[in-house]
The first five atom37 places (N, CA, C, CB, O) and aatype in JSON, in Angstrom:
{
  "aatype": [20, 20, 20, 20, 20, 20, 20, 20, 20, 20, 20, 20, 20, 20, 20, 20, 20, 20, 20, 20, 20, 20, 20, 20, 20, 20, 20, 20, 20, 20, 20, 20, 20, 20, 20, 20, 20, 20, 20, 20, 20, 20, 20, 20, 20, 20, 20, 20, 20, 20, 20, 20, 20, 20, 20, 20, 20, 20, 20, 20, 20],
  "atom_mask": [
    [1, 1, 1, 1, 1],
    [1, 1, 1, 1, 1],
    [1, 1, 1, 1, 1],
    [1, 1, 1, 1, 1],
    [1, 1, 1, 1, 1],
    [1, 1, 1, 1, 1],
    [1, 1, 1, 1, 1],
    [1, 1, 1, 1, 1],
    [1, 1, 1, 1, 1],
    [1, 1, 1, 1, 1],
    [1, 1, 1, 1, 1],
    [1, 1, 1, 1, 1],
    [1, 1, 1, 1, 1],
    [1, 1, 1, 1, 1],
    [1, 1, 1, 1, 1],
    [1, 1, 1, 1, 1],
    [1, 1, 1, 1, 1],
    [1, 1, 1, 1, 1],
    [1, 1, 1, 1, 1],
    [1, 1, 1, 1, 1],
    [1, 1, 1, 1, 1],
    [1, 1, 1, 1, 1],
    [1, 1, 1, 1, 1],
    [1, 1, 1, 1, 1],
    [1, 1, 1, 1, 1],
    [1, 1, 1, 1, 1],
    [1, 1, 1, 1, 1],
    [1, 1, 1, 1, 1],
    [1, 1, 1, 1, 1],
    [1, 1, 1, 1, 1],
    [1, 1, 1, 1, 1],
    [1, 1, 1, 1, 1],
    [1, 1, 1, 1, 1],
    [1, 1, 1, 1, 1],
    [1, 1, 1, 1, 1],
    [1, 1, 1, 1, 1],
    [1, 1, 1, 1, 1],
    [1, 1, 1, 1, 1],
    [1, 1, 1, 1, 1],
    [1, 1, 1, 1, 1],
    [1, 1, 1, 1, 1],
    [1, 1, 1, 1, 1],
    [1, 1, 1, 1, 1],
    [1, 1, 1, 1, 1],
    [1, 1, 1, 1, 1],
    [1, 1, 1, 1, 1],
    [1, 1, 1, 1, 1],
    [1, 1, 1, 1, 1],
    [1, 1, 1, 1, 1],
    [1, 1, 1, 1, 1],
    [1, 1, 1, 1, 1],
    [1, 1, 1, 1, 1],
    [1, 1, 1, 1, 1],
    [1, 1, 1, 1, 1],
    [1, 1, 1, 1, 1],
    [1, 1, 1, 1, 1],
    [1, 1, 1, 1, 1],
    [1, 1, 1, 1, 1],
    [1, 1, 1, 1, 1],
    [1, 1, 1, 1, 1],
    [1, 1, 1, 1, 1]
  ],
  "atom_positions": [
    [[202.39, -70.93, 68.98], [202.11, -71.72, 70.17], [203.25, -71.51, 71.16], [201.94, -73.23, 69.81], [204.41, -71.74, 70.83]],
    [[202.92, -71.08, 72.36], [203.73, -71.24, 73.73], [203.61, -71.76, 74.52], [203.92, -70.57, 74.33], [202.62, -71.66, 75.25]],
    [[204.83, -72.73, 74.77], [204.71, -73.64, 76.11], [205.49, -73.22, 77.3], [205.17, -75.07, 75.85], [206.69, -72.95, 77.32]],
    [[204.74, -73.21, 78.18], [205.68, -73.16, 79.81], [206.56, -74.02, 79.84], [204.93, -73.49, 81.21], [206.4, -75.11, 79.28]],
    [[207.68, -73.69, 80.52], [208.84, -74.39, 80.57], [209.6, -74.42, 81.92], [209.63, -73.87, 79.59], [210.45, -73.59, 82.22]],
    [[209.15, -75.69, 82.9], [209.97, -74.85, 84.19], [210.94, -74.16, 84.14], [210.44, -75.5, 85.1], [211.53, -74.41, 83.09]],
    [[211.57, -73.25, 84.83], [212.55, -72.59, 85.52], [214.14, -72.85, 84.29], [212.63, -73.41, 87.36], [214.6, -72.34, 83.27]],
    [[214.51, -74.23, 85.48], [215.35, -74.89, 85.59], [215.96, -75.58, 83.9], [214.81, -75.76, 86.67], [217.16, -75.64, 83.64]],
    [[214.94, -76.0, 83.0], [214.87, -76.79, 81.92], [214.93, -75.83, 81.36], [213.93, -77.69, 81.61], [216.06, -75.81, 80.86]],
    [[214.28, -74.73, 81.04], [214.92, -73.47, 80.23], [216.14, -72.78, 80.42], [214.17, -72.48, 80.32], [216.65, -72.24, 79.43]],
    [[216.52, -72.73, 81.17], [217.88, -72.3, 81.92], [218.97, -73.14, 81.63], [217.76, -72.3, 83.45], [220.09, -72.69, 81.4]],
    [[218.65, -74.49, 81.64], [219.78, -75.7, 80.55], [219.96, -75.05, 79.33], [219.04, -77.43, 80.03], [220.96, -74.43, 78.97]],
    [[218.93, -75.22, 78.73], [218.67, -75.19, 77.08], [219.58, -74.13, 77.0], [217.01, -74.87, 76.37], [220.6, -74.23, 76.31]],
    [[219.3, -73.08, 77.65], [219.86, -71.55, 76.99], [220.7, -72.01, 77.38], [219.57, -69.98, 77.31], [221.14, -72.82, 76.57]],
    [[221.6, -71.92, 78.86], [222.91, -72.43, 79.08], [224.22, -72.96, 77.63], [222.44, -73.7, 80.0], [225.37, -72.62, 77.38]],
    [[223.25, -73.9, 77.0], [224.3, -75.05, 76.34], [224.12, -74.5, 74.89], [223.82, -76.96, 76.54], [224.88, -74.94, 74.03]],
    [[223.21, -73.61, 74.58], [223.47, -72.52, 73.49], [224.17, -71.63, 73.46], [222.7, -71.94, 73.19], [224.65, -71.12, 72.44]],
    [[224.31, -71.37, 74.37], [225.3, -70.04, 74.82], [226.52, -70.55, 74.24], [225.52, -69.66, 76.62], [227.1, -70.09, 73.26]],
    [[226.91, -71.76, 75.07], [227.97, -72.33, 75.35], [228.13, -73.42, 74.29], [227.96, -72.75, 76.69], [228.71, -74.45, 74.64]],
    [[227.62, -73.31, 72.86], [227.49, -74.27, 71.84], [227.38, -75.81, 72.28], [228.64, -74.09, 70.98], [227.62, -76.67, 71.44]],
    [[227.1, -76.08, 73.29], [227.53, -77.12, 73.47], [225.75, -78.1, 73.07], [228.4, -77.1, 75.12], [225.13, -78.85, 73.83]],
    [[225.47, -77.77, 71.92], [224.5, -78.61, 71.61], [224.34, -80.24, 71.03], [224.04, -77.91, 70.9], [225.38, -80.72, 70.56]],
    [[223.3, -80.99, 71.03], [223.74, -82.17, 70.75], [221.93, -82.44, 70.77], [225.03, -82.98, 71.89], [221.03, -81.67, 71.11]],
    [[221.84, -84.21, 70.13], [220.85, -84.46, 69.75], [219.61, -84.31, 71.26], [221.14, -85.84, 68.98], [218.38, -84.21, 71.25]],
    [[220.34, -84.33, 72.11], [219.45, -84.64, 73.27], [219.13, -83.22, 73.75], [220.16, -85.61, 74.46], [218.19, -83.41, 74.52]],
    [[219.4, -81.75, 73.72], [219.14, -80.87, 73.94], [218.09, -80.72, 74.69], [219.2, -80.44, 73.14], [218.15, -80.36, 75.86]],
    [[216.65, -81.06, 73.86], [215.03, -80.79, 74.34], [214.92, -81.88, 74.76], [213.79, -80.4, 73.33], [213.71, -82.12, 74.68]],
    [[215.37, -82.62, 75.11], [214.89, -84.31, 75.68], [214.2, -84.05, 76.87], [216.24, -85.51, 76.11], [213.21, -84.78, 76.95]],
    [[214.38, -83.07, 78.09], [213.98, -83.16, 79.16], [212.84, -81.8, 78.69], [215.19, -83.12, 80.4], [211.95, -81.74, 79.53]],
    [[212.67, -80.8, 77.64], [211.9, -80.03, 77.66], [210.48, -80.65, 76.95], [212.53, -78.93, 77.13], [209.4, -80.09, 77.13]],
    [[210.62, -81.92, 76.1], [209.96, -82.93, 75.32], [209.12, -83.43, 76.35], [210.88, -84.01, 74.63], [207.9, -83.27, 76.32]],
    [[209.83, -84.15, 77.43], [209.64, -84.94, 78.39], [208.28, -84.05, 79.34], [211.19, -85.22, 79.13], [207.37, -84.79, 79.69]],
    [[208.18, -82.84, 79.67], [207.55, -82.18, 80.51], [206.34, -81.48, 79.78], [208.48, -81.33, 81.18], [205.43, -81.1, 80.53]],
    [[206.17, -81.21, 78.23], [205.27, -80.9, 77.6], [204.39, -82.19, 77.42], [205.74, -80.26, 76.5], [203.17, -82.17, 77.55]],
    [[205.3, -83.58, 77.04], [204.52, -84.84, 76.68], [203.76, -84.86, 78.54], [205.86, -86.57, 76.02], [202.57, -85.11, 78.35]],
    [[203.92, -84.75, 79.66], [203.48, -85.12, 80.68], [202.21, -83.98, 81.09], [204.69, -85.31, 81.6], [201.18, -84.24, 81.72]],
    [[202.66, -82.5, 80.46], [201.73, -81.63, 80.29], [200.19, -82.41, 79.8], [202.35, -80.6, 79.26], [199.17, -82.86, 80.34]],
    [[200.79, -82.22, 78.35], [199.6, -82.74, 77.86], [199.17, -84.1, 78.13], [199.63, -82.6, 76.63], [197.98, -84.19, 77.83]],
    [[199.46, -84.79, 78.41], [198.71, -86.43, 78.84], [197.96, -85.94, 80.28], [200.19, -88.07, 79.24], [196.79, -86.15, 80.62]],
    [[198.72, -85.42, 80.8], [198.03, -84.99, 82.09], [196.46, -84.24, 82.34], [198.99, -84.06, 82.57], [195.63, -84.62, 83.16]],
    [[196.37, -83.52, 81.74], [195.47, -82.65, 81.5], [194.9, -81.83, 80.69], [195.56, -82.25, 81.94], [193.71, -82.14, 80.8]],
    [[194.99, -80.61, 79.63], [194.42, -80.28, 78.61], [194.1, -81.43, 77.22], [195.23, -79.2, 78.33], [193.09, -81.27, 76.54]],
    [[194.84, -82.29, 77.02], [194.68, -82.95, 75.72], [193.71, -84.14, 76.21], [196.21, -83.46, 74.99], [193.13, -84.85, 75.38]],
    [[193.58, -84.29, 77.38], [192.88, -85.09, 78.62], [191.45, -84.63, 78.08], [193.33, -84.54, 80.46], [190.55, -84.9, 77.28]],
    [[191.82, -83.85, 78.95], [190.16, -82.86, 78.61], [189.75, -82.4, 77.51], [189.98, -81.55, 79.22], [188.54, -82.2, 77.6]],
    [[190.13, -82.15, 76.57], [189.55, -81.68, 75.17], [189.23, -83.24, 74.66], [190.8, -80.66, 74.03], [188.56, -83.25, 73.63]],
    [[189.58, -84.6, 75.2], [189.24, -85.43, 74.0], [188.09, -86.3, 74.64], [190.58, -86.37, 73.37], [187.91, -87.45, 74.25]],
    [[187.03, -85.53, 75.98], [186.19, -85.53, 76.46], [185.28, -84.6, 76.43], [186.46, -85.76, 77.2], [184.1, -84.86, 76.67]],
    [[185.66, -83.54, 76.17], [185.18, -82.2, 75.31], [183.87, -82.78, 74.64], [186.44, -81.61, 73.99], [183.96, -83.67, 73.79]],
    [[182.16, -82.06, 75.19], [181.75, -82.13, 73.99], [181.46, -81.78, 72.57], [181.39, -82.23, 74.16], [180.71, -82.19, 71.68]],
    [[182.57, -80.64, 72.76], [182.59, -80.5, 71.43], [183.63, -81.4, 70.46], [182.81, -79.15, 71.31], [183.48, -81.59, 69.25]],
    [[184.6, -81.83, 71.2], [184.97, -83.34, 70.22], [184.12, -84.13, 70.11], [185.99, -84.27, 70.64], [183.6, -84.3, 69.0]],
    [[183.82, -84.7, 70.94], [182.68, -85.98, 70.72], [181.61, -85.87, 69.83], [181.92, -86.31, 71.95], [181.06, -86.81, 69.26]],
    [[181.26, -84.29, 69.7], [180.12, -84.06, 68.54], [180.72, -84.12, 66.87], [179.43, -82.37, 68.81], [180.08, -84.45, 65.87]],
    [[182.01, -83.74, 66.96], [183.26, -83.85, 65.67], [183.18, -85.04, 65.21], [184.88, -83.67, 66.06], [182.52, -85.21, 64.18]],
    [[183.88, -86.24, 65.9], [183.33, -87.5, 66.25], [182.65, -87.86, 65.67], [182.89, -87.71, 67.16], [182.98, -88.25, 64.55]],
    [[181.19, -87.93, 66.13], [180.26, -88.37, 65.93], [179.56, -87.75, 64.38], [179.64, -88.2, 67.17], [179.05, -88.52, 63.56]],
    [[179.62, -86.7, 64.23], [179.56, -86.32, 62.7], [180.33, -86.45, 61.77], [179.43, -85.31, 62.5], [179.92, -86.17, 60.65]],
    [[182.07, -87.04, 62.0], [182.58, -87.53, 61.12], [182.47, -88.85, 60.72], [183.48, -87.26, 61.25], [182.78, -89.35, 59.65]],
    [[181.87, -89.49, 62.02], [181.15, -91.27, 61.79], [180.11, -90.93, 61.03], [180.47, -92.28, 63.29], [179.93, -91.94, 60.36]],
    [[179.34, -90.18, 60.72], [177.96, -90.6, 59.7], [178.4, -89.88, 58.35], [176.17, -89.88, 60.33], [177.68, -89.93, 57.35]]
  ]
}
């Protein structure tokens, strides 16, 4: 699986690897922009999908 990553937020990450300077918060802002990805739109739309709703509905009977 590959996620887009603006510019800028990938360019941190590597930055502070380079530069060891890692710590628990590293992906916090790369977390932050995938969780807004998906709420936004694809995970949006697939759980309106009719082919979920037919999943759904055949795992209810």
């Amino acid at each position: 699986l590959q996620v887009f990553l603006p510019f800028g937020v990938r360019q941190v990450i590597e930055k502070k690897i380079q530069e060891k300077d890692v710590d628990i918060s590293l992906f916090d802002e790369a977390i932050k922009h995938v969780e807004q990805v998906l709420r936004n739109d694809p995970y949006v739309r697939f759980l309106q999908s009719p082919q979920y709703l037919n999943l759904l509905a055949k795992l209810k009977n």
